[in-house]
Each structure stands twice: as structure tokens, then as C-alpha cells.
N, C-alpha and C positions, 0 to 999 in steps of 0.2 A: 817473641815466641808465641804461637798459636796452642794451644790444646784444650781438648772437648775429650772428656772423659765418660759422657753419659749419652750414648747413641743407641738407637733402637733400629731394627730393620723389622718389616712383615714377622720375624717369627716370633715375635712377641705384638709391640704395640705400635711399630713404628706401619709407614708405608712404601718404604722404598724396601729393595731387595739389599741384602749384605755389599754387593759389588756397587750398588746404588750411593749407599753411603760413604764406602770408600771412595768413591768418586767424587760426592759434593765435601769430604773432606780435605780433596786434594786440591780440587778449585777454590778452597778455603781459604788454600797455603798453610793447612796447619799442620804442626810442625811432631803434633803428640796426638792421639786419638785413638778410643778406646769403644770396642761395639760392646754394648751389655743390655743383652735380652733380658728379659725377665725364664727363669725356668729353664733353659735350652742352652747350649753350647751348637744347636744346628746350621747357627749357618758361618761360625765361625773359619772352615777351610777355606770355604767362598771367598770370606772377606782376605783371609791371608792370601789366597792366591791373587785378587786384586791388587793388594797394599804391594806384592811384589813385583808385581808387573809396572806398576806406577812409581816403584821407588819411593813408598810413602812407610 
């Protein structure tokens, strides 16, 4: 079992975008994963609308 618990996108300090990250999560294969900006819940829909589309 895969899980990464501490993911950043652009709205904080990361460089990819929310959808970005779900994505190299999912070419991961992992199996748990968790975005946490610092500050923000913004781009959180993003990533869920990703995670769903991908079945992650």
C-alpha cells in the first residue's frame, strides 16, 4: 500500500496545480493521498473533482 499524506499544489508552496498532483499521485499507484496547502482549502474541489474522475 502507497500513501503520501503531505502534498502541496501552487496554492501554497508546491508547483504543480491540484489536478497536477492528483495525477502524479495516481501514476504513483498510490493508494491513500492527501493535498495540504499551507493556509487555504482552494484548490481542494479541483483535486476532488480529479481524484474522481481517476477513481483515486
Amino acid at each position: 500500500m502507497k500513501v503520501d499524506l503531505h502534498n502541496h499544489s501552487y496554492y501554497s508552496d508546491g508547483v504543480f496545480s491540484p489536478t497536477e498532483v492528483v495525477r502524479l499521485a495516481d501514476e504513483a499507484d498510490c493508494n491513500l493521498f492527501a493535498l495540504t496547502d499551507h493556509d487555504t482549502t482552494d484548490g481542494l474541489a479541483e483535486a476532488q473533482q480529479m481524484a474522481d474522475e481517476l477513481s483515486v
